[in-house]
TIFIRO-808757 format. One record per residue (C-alpha): residue number from 1; x, y, z. Coordinates in Angstrom, 3 decimals, padded with zeros to 6 digits, m for minus. Example, Ala and Ser with C-alpha at 12.3 -4.5 7.8 and 13.67 -1.06 7.14 Angstrom:
// residues 2
REC / num / east / north / up
REC / 1 / 012.300 / m004.500 / 007.800
REC / 2 / 013.670 / m001.060 / 007.140
This chain:
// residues 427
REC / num / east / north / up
REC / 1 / m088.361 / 103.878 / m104.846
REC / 2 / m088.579 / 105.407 / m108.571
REC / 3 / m086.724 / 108.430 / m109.456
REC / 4 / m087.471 / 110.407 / m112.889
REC / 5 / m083.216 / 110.763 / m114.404
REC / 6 / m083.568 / 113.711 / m116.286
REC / 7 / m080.146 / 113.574 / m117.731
REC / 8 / m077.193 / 111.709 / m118.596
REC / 9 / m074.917 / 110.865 / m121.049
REC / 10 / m077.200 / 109.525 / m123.845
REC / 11 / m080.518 / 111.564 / m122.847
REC / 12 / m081.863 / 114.251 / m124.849
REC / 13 / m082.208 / 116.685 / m121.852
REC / 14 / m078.228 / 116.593 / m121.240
REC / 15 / m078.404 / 119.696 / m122.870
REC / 16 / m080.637 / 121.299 / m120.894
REC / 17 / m079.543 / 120.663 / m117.705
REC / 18 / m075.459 / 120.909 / m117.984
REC / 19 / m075.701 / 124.433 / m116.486
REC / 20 / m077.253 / 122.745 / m113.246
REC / 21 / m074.299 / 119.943 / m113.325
REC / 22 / m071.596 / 122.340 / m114.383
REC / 23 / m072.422 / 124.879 / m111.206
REC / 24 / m072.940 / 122.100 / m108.776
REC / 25 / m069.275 / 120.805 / m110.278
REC / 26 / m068.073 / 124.146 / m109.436
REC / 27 / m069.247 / 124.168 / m105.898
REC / 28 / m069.386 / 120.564 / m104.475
REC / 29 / m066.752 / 118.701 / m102.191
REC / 30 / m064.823 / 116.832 / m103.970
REC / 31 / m065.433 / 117.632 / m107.430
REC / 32 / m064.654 / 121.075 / m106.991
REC / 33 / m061.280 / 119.977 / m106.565
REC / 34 / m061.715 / 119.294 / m110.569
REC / 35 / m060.531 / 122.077 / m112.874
REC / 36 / m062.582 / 123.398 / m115.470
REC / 37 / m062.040 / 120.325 / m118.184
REC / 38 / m062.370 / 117.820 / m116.157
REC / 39 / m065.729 / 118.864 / m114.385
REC / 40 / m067.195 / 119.567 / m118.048
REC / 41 / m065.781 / 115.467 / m118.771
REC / 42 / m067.387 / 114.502 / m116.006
REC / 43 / m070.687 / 116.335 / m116.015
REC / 44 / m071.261 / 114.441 / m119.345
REC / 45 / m071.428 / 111.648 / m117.770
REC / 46 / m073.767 / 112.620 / m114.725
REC / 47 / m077.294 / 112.417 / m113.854
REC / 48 / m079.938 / 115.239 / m112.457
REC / 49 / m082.707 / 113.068 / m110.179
REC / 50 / m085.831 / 113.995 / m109.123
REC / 51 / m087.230 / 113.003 / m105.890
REC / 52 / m090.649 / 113.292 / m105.321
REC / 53 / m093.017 / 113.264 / m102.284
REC / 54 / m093.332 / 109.763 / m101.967
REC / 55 / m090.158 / 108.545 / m102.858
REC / 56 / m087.193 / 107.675 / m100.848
REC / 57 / m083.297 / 108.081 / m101.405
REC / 58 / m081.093 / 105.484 / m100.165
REC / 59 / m077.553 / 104.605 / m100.033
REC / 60 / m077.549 / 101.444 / m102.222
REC / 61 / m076.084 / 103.353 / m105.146
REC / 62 / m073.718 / 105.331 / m103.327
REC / 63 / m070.913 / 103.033 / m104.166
REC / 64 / m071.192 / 103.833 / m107.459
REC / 65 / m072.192 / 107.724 / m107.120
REC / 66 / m071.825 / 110.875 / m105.390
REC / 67 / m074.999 / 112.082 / m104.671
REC / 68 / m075.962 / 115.971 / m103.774
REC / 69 / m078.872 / 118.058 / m103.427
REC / 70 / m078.998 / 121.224 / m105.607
REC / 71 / m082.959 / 122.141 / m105.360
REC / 72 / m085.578 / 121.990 / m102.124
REC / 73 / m084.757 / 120.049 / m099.449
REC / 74 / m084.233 / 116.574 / m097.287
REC / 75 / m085.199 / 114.956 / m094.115
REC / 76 / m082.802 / 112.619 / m093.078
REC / 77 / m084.069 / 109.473 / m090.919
REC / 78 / m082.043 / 106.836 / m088.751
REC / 79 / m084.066 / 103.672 / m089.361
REC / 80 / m087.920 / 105.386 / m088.912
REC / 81 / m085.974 / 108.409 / m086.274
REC / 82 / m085.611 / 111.664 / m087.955
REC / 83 / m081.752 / 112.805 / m087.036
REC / 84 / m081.711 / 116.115 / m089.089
REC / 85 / m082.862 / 118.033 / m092.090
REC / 86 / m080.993 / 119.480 / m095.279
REC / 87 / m081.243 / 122.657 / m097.374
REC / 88 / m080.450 / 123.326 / m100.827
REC / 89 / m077.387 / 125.939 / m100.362
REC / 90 / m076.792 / 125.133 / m097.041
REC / 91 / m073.260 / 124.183 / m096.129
REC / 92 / m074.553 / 120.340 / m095.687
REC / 93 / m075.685 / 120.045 / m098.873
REC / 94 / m071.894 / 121.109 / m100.525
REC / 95 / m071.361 / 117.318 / m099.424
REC / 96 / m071.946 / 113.936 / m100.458
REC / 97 / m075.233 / 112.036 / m099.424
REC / 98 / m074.977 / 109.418 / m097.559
REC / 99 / m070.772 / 109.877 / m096.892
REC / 100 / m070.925 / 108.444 / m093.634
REC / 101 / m074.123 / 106.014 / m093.364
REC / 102 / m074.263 / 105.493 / m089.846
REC / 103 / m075.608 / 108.901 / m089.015
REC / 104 / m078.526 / 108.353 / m091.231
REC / 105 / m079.781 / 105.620 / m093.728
REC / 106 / m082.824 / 107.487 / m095.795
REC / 107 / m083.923 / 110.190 / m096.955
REC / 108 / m087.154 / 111.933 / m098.247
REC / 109 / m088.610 / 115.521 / m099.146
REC / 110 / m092.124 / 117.043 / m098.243
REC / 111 / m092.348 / 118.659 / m101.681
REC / 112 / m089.692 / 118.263 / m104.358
REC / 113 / m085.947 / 118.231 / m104.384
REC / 114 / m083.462 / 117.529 / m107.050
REC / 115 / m080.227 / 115.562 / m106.834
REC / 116 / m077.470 / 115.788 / m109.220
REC / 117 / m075.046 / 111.840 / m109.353
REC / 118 / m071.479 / 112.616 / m110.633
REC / 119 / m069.729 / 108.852 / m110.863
REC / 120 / m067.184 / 108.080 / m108.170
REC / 121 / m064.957 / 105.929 / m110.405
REC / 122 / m064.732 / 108.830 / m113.164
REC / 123 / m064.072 / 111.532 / m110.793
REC / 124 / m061.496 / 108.964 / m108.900
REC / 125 / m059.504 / 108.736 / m112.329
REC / 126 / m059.875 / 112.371 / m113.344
REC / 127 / m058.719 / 113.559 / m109.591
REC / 128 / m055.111 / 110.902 / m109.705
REC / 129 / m054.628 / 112.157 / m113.443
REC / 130 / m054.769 / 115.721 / m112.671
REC / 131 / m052.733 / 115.393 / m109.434
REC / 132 / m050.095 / 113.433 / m111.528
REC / 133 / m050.345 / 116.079 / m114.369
REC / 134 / m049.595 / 118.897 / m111.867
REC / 135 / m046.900 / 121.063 / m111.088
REC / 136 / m046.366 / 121.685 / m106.851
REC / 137 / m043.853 / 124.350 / m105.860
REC / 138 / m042.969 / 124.303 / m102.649
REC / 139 / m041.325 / 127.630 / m100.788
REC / 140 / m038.861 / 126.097 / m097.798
REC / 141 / m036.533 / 128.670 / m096.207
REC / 142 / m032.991 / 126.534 / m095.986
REC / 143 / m029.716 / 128.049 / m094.115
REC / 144 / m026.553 / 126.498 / m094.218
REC / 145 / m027.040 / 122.764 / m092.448
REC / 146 / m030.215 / 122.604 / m094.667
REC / 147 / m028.082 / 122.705 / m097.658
REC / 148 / m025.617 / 120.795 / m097.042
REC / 149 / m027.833 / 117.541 / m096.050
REC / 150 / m029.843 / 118.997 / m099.621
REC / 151 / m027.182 / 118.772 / m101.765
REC / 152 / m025.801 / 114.980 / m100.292
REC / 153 / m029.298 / 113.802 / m101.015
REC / 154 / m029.330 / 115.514 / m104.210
REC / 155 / m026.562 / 113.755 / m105.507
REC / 156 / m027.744 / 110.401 / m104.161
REC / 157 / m031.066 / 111.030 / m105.785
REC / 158 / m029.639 / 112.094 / m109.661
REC / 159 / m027.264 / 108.618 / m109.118
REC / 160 / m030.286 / 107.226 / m108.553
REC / 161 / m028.998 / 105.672 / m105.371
REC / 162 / m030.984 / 106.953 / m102.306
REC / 163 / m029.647 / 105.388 / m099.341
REC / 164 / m032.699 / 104.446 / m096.492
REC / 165 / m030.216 / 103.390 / m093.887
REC / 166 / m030.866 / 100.043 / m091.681
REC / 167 / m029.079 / 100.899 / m088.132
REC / 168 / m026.491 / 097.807 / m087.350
REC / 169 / m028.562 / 096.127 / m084.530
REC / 170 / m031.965 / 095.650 / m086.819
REC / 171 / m029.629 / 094.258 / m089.366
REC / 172 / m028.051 / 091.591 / m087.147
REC / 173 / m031.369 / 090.616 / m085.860
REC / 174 / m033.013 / 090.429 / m089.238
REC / 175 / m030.288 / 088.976 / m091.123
REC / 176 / m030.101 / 086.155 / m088.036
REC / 177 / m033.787 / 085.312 / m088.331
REC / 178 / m033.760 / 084.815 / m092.431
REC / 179 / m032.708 / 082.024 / m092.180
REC / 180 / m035.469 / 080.282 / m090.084
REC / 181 / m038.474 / 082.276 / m091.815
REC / 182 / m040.163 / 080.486 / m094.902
REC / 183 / m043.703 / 082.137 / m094.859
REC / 184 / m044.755 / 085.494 / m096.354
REC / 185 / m046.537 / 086.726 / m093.478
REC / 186 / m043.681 / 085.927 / m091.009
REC / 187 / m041.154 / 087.618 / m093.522
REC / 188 / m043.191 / 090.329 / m094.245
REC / 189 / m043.266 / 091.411 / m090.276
REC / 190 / m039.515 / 091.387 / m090.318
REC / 191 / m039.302 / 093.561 / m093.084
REC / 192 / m041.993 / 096.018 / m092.155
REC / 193 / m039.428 / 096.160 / m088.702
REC / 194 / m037.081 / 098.136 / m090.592
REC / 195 / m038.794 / 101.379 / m092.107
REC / 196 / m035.942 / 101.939 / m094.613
REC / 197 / m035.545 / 098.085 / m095.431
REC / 198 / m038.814 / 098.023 / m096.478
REC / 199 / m039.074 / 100.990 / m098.694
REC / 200 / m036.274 / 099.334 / m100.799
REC / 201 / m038.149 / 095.991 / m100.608
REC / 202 / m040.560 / 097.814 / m102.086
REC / 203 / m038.783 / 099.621 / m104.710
REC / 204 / m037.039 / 096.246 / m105.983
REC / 205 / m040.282 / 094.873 / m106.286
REC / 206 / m041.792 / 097.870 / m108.455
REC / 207 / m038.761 / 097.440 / m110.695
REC / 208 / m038.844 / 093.775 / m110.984
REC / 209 / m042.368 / 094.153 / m112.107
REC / 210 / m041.123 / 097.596 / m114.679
REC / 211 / m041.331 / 095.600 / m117.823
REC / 212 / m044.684 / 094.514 / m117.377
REC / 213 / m048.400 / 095.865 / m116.466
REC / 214 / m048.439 / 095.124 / m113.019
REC / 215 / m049.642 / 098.121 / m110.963
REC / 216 / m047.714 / 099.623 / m108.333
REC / 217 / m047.120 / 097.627 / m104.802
REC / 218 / m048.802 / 098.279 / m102.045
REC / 219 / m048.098 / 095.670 / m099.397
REC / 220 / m044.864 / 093.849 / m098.170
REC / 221 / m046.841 / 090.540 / m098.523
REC / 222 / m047.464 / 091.547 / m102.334
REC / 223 / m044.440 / 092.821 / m103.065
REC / 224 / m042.725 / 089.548 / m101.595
REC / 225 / m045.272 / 087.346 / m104.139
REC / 226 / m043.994 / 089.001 / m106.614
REC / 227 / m040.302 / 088.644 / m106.172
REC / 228 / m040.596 / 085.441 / m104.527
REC / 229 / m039.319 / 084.367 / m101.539
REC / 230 / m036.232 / 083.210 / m101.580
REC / 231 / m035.567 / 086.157 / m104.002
REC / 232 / m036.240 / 088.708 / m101.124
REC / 233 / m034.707 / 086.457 / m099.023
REC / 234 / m031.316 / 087.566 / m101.056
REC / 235 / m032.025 / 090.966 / m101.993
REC / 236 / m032.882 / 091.934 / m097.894
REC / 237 / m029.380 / 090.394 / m097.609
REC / 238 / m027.693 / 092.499 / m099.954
REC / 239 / m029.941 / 096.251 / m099.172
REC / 240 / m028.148 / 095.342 / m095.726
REC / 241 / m024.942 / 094.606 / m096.092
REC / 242 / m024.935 / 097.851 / m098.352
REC / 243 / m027.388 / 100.454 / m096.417
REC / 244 / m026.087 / 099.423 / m092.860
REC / 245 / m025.658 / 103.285 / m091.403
REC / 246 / m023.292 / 103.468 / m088.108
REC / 247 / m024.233 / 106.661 / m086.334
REC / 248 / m020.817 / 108.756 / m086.055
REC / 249 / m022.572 / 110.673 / m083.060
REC / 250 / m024.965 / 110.496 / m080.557
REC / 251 / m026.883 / 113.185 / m081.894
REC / 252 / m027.186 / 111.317 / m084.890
REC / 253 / m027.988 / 108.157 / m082.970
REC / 254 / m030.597 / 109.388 / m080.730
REC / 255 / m032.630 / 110.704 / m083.284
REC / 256 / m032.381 / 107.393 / m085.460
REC / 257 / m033.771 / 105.719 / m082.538
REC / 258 / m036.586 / 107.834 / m082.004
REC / 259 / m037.624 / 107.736 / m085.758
REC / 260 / m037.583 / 104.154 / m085.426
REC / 261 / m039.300 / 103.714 / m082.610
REC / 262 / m041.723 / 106.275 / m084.049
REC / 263 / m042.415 / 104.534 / m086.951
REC / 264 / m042.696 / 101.005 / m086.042
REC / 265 / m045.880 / 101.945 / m083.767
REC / 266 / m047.273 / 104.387 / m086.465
REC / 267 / m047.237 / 101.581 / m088.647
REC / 268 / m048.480 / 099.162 / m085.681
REC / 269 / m051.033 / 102.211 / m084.799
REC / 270 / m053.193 / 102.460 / m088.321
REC / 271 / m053.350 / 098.687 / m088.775
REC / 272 / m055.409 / 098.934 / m085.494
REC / 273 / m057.407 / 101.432 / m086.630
REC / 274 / m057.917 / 100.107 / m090.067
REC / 275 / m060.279 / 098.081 / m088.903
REC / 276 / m062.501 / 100.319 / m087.982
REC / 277 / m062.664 / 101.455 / m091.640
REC / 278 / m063.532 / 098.414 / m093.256
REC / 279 / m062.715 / 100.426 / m096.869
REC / 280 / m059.077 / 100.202 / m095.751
REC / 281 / m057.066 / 097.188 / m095.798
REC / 282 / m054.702 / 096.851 / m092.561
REC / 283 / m051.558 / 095.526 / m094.673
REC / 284 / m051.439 / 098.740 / m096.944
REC / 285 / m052.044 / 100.884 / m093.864
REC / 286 / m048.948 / 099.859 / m092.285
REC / 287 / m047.006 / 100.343 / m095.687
REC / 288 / m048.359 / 104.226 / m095.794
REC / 289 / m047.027 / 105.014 / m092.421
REC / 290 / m043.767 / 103.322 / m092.799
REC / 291 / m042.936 / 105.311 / m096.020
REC / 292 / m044.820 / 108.302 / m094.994
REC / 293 / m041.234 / 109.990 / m093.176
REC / 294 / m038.919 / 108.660 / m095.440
REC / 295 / m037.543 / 112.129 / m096.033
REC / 296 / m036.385 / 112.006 / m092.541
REC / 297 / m034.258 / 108.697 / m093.282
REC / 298 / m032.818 / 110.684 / m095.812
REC / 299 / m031.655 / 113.182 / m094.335
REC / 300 / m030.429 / 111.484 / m091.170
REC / 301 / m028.306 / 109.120 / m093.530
REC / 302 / m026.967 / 112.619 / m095.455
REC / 303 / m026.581 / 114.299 / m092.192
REC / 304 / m024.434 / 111.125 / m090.633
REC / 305 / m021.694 / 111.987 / m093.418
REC / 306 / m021.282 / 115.624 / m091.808
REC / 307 / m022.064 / 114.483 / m087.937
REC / 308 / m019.627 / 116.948 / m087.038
REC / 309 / m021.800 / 119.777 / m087.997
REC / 310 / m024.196 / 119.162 / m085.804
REC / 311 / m024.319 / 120.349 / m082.350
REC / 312 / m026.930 / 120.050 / m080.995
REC / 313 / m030.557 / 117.926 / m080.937
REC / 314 / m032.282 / 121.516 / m082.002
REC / 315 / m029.902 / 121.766 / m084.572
REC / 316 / m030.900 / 118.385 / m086.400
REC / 317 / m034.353 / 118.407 / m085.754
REC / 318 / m034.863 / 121.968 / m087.626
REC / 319 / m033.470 / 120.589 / m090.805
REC / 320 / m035.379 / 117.432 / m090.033
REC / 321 / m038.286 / 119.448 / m090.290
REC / 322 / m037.010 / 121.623 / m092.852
REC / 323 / m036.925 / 119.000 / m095.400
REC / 324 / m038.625 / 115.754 / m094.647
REC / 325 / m041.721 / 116.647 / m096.394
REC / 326 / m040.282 / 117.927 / m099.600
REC / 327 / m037.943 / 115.041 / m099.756
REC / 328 / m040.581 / 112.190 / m098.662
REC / 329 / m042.917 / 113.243 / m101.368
REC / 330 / m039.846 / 113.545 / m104.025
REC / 331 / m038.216 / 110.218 / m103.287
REC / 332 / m042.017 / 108.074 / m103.443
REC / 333 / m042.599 / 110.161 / m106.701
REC / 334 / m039.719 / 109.041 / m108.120
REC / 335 / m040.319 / 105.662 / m106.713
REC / 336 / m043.769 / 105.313 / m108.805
REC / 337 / m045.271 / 105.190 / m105.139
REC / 338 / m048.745 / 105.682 / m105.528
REC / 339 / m050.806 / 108.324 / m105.269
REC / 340 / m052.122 / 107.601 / m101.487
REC / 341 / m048.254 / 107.122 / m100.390
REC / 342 / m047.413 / 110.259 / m101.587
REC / 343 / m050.408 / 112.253 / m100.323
REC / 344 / m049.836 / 110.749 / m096.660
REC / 345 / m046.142 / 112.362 / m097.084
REC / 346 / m047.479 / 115.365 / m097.797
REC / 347 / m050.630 / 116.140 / m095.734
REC / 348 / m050.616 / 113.540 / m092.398
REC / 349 / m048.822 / 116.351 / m090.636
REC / 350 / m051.293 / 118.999 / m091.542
REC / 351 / m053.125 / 118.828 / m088.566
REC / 352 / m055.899 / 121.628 / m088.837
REC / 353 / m057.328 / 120.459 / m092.278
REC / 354 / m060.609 / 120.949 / m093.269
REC / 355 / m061.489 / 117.239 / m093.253
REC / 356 / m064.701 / 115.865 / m095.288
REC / 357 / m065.616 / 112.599 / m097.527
REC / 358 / m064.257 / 109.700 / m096.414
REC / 359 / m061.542 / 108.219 / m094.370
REC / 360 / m058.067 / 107.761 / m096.037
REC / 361 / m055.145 / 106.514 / m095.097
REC / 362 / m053.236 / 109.464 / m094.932
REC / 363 / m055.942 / 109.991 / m091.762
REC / 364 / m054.805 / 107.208 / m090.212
REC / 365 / m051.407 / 108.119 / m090.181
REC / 366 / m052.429 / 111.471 / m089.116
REC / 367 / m054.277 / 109.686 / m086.082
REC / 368 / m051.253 / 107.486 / m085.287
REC / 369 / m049.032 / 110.485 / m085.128
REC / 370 / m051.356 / 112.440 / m082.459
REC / 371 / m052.048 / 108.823 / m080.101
REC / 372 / m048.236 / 108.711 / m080.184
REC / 373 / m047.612 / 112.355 / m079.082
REC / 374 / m050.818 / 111.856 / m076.534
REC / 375 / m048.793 / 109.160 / m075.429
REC / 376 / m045.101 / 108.962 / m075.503
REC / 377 / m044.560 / 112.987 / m075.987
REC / 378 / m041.432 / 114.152 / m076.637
REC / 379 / m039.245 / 115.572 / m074.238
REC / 380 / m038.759 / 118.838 / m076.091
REC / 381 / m041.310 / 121.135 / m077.932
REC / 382 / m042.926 / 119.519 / m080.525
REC / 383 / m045.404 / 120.926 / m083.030
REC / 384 / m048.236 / 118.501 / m082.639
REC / 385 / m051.095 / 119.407 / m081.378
REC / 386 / m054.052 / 117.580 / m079.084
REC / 387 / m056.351 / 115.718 / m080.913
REC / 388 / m058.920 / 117.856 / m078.467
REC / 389 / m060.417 / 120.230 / m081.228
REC / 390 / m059.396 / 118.656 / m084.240
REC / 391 / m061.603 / 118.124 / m087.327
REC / 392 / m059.839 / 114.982 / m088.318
REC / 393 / m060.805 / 113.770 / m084.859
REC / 394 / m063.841 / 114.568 / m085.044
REC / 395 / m064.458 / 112.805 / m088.267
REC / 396 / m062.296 / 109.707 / m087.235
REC / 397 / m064.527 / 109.600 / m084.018
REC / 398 / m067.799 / 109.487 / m086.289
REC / 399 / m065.688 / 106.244 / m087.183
REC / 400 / m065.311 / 104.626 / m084.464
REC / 401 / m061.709 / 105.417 / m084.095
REC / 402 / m061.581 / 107.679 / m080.300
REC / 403 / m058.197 / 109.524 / m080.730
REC / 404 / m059.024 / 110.932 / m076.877
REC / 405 / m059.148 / 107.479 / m075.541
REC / 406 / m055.801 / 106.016 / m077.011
REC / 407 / m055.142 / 103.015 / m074.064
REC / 408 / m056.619 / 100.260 / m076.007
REC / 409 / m055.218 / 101.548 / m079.130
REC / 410 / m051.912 / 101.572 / m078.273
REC / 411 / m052.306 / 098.665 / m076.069
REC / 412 / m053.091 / 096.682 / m079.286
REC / 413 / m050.275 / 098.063 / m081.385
REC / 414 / m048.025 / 097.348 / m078.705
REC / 415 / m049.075 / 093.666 / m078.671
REC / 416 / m048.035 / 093.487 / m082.546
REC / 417 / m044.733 / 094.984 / m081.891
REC / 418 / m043.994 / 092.773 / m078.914
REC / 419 / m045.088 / 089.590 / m081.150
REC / 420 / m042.688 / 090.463 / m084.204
REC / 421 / m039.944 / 091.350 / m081.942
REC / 422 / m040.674 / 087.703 / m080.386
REC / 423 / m040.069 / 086.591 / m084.216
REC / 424 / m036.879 / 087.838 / m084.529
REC / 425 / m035.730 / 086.713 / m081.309
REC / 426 / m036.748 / 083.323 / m082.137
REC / 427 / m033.968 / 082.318 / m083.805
């Protein structure tokens, strides 16, 4: 295979061709996402192929670029099968070549077509700078339960001292077991037991690390390298003994049950179906879905300190709902989360997106959260939806991930809980 690269950054036809680049920039999924500035950056640094009649386009590169046809067109093949055909315009060619490479592997033209290669690792840094740059505003109607919990976690959040309460029977079963765990992966699994405890494991470990050029954490197991064992050993201790929250209703303590219980699988759910995705590591996975509702710790901790406000189940859940995305995204932000923690608090519960590129982990949250509904649904109305006629599903399915077949899935999950829960019995 020989293409003719008509441009890129040190070629004399750069020039020439920028208009091409700059209007596929414009119109492409995900660089369109880009603003203005940073799809000119990036063009600069892109390429405009030819493919010819007797050439063929394969994935090798794809790792390194995103690949999309702007001129003629493509026959796609499956080994020597042809499986489809592409257009210049069309609505397949707004996306990336060669996105999902089990559908096809190769790729050839009867005439002439033209590819334009923006680089993945350029437009990955331009995309988490400009999210980081940018200003969200988010409209949420609030009544008078809404602010009340709003203004408890606003004060906790200014003192810097956001409380993500530990319910008194996870503490006495953790705190009994520290002392007969040694091993990071055994003490990470009690840890990731305890959505709130974990967070705050987390958040230690970030801070230990503030001074130097460590990135962010993304795992239990590497946040506990950093700190050391027997260091996280002490600080679980102490984020107990201080964040232990004693539901002063039933209200209260139902729902703190069923966020729990909620969690734990979601976060037993996408390591499951990580490995499907072999782009997605298992251990960071489980972190995104145990962080990814943190709002709603929040506000069940803020809403235990006026329990007798609240009524009713209906009455909680509405400000749950209210408010646990605004506040999930605010608290990881201010955390230093990174970006794909704070993306899953934001968009795992917006179930009709327009899903396209490749899996994430927010998806697998997403996932978790409808094979849990499928599953265990809850008693009263809730606003998820069947994973029937979903485009997520869809695209998960293309992954090998069946959201309409959830038995095995949860069966597996289930066998993860089971075996942690046999951990902290152990002792």
């Amino acid at each position: 295979m020989a293409f003719k690269s008509e441009s890129g950054p040190a070629q004399t036809g750069a020039d020439a061709n920028l208009p091409v680049l700059l209007a596929a920039a414009a119109a492409v999924s995900p660089v369109n996402e880009l603003n203005a500035g940073n799809r000119a950056a990036l063009c600069r640094t892109a390429a405009v192929t030819h493919v010819q009649r007797n050439d063929v386009l394969q994935p090798e590169a794809s790792h390194r670029w995103l690949m999309f046809l702007v001129e003629g067109s493509l026959t796609l093949y499956n080994g020597k099968e042809e499986v489809g055909h592409i257009a210049s315009g069309s609505k397949e060619a707004l996306q990336s070549l060669f996105t999902d490479k089990t559908v096809y592997q190769s790729a050839r033209t009867s005439s002439m077509a033209r590819i334009v290669k923006f680089g993945r690792e350029q437009l990955d840094i331009l995309l988490r700078e400009q999210q980081k740059n940018a200003i969200h505003v988010i409209d949420v109607d609030v009544g008078e339960l809404e602010n009340v919990v709003f203004d408890e976690v606003i004060a906790a959040m200014t003192a810097h001292k956001p409380v993500l309460p530990s319910s008194p029977e996870a503490a006495a079963r953790i705190l009994k077991a520290l002392p007969t765990v040694a091993g990071i992966p055994e003490l990470a699994e009690i840890i990731q037991s305890d959505p709130g405890l974990t967070a705050h494991i987390v958040h230690a470990s970030n801070r230990a690390e503030a001074g130097g050029a460590a990135d962010a954490t993304t795992s239990i197991r590497g946040a506990i390298s950093r700190m050391g064992v027997g260091a996280t050993q002490r600080t679980i201790e102490e984020l107990l003994q201080a964040n232990t929250l004693q539901p002063e209703s039933p209200i209260i303590a139902k729902r703190f049950k069923r966020y729990t219980r909620r969690t734990t699988l979601s976060a037993a759910i996408v390591q499951v179906l990580a490995k499907s995705v072999p782009e997605l590591k298992p251990e960071v996975a489980a972190l995104v879905a145990l962080t990814a509702d943190l709002g709603e710790l929040l506000v069940l901790g803020a809403a235990n300190r006026h329990a007798e406000r609240f009524e009713t189940d209906q009455q909680l859940a509405s400000v749950i709902d209210t408010l646990r995305t605004v506040i999930s995204s605010w608290l990881l932000s201010s955390w230093d989360f990174p970006p794909a923690f704070t993306d899953a608090t934001t968009t795992a519960r917006d179930w009709y997106r327009n899903h396209s590129g490749e899996i994430t982990y927010t998806d697998l949250v997403t996932g978790a959260l409808l094979i849990i509904q499928s599953e265990t649904p809850d008693t009263e109305h809730s606003s998820i939806p069947g994973a029937g006629n979903l485009l997520l599903a869809r695209r998960l399915q293309q992954a090998g991930i069946d959201l309409n077949s959830p038995g095995e899935i949860i069966k597996a999950a289930t066998s993860r809980i089971v075996s942690v829960q046999a951990l902290l019995k152990a002792s």
